[in-house]
N, C-alpha and C positions, 0 to 999 in steps of 0.2 A: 526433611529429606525427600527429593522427590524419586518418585518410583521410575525404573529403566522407560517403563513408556509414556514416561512425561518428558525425559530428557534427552533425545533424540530427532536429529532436525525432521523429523516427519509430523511430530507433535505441534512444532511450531509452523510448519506447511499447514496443517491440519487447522491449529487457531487463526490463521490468516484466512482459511476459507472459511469460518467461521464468522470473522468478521468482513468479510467480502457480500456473505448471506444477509447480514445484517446492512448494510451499507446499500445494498443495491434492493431491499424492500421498501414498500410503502412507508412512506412515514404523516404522522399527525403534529409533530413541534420537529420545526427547524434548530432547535436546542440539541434533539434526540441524536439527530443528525451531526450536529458538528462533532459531536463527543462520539457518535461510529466512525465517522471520517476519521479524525485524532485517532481513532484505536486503529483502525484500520492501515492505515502509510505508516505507524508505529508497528505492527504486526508483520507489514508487508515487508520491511526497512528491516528488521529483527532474524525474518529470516536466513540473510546471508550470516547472520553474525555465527546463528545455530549450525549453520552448514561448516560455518568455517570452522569453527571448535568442536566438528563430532569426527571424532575419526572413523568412525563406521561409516561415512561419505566419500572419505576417498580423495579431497577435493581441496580440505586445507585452505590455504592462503590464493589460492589462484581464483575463486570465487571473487575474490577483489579484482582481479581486471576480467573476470567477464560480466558481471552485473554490468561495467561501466559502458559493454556494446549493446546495450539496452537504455534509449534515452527515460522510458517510462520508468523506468529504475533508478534513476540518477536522478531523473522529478521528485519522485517519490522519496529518493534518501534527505533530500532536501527540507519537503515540507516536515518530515520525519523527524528530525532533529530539529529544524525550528522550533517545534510542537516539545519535544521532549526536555530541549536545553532554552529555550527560549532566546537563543541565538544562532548563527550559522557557523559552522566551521567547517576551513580548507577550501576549494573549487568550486564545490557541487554545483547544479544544474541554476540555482539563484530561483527560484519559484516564489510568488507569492499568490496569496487569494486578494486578490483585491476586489470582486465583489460576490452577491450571495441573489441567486433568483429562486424565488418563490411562488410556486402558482396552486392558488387553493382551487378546488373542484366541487363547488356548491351541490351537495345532492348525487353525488357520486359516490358510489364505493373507494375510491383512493381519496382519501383528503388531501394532500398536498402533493406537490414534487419541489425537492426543495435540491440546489445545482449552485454548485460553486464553479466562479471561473477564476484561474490560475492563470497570472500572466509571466510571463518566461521573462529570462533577463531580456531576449532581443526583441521585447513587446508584443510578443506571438500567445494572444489568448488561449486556452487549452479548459477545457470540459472536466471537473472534477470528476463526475459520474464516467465521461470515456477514459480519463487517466487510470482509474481503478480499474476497469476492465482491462486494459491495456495490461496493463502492471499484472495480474493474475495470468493474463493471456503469457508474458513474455517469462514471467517462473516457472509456466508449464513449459516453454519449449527450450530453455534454459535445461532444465532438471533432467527432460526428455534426454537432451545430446548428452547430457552428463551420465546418463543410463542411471539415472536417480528415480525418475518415474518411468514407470513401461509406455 
């Protein structure tokens, strides 16, 4: 059973910037990295689900069409369920990865930067590394009007 402050959409806020930290640090294997990515747009993508099932939010079923005024959110729910059901369902945004850049740093303190790029249905490339920032950037100002985060 989990404890009141495990189960409260703040927790799940909470693990998404958790893996937002991860995701947007140095990495040494592009392996480490796809499996932060995966948790990451799974964490991201999870938290409307937490908001819309707590009634301490306030907010319910209407979190469903305002995530949708957020396209970084509708990217994200995308890859989100790709990753989790290993299929798409309904509308969503159509996203895929279709390739993976890797630049190693010979002698440097960061060893790699490893960037996925996501190309949209209408063939318009997108920055995995900017889609997550985005995507954090637009739950803060979401939460904010919702008077969810001060």
């Amino acid at each position: 059973m989990l404890t009141p402050s495990l189960t409260g959409w703040r927790a799940q806020y909470d693990r998404m910037q958790r893996s937002y930290a991860r995701v947007t640090s140095p990495y040494t294997s592009s392996v480490a990295y796809d499996d932060d990515l995966h948790h990451f747009m799974q964490d991201c993508w999870h938290l409307k689900d937490w908001i819309q099932n707590d009634p301490g939010a306030g907010v319910g079923m209407l979190i469903e069409g305002l995530v949708d005024g957020y396209p970084s959110l509708r990217i994200v729910a995308d890859l989100a369920n790709a990753s989790k059901h290993l299929r798409r369902r309904g509308n969503g945004a159509r996203a895929f990865v279709t390739s993976t850049n890797v630049t190693v740093h010979l002698g440097q303190p960061r060893p790699i930067d490893v960037d996925y790029i996501v190309t949209l249905a209408d063939g318009s490339p997108r920055s995995a590394t900017s889609l997550v920032h985005e995507a954090v950037k637009d739950w803060d100002a979401l939460l904010t009007k919702q008077v969810l985060l001060p």
